[in-house]
Every structure is written in C-alpha cells, then in structure tokens.
C-alpha positions as CSV (number, residue, x, y, z in Angstrom):
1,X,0.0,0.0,0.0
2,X,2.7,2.4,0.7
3,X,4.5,1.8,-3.0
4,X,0.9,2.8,-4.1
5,X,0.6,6.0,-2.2
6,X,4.2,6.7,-2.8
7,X,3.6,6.5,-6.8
8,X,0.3,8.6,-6.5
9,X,2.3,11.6,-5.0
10,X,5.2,11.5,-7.2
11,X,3.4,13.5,-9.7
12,X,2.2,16.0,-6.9
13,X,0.9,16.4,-3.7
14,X,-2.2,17.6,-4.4
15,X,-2.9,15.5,-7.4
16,X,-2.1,12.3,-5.0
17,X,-4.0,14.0,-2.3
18,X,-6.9,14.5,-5.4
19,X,-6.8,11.1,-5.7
20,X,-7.1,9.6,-2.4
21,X,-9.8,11.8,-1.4
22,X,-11.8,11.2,-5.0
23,X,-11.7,7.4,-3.8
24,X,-12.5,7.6,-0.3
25,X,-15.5,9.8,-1.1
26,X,-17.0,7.4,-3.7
27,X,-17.0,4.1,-2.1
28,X,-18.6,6.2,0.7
29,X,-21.3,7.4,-1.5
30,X,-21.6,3.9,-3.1
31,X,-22.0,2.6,0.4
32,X,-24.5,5.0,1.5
33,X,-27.0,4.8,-1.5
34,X,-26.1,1.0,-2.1
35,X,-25.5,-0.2,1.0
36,X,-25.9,-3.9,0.4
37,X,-24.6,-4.0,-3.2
38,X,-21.4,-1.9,-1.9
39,X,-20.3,-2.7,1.6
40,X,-20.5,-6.3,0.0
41,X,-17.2,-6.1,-1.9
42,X,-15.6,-3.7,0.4
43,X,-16.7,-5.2,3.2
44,X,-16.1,-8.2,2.3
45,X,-14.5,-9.3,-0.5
46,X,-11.6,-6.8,0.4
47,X,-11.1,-7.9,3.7
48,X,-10.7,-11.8,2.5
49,X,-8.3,-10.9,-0.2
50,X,-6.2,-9.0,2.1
51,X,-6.1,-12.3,4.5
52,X,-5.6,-15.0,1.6
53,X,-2.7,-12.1,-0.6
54,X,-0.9,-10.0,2.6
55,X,1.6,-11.2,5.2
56,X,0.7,-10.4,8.7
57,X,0.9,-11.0,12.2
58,X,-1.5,-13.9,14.0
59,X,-3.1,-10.9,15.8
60,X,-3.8,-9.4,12.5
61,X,-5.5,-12.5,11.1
62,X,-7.1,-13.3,14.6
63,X,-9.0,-9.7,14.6
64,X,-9.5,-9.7,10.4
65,X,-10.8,-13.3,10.2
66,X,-12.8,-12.8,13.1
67,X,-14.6,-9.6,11.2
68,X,-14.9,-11.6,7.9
69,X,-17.0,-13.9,9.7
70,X,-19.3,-11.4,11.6
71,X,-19.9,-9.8,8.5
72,X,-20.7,-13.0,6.8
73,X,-23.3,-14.1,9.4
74,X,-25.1,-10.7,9.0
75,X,-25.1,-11.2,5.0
76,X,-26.5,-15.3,6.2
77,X,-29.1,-13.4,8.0
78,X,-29.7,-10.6,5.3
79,X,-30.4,-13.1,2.6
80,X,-32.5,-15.4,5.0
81,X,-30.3,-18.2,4.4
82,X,-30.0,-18.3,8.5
83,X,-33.0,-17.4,10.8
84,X,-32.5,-14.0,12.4
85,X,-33.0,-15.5,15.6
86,X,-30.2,-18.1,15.5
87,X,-27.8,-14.9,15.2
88,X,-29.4,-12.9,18.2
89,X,-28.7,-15.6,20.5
C-alpha cells in the first residue's frame, strides 16, 4: 500500500491528495446509496483478499478473520439463508 501512495504523489501532492480523497468519497457514496450492493465487496471481499494475498501477524489475522465472519453471518441473516434468531442468540 505504501509503494501505491508513494507513486500517486510522485506526480504531486495535491494530485495524490486528489486522488485519495476522490476514492474515499466514492466508495462512501456507493456505500451509503447501495448499502448492500457496496459494503459487500468492500466489506467483504476486500477484507478476504487482504487475508488469503498479505503477510501479517497472527493478531492481524485473529482480529481480520474474526470480522470476515461477523460480516458474513449478517449477509447469512440478510439473505435469509440463517434465521434472524439463531444470530441474536
């Protein structure tokens, strides 16, 4: 991620800073008019390809697996493939 950064501002601060902020603010509109069809790939798709591609630390994959799964229970429960119920308790 830092290479990436790093060869966004090489052609300028604020054209780098342009970019970040042009990408942060559309996946948070996408996320907040399409909040199922967006938070799905960054919610979740993201977070498993960062597990399966990066190197990290056990706590790292602890707290990142352990979010992948949360969020997939709530998508179980969203698409009524598990009982609402069966998540509360």
């Amino acid at each position: 991620m830092k290479s990436l950064i790093n060869r966004i501002f090489e052609k300028g601060q604020r054209m780098g800073f342009a970019v970040l902020f042009l990408t942060i603010f559309s996946i948070t509109m996408l996320t907040s008019f399409f909040p199922l069809w967006a938070n799905v790939p960054f919610n979740v798709v993201l977070p498993i390809i960062v597990l399966l591609t990066k190197p990290m630390v056990m706590f790292e994959k602890m707290k990142l697996s352990t979010l992948v799964i949360m969020r997939g229970l709530v998508l179980l429960v969203l698409f009524n493939v598990m009982p609402a119920p069966v998540f509360i308790s």
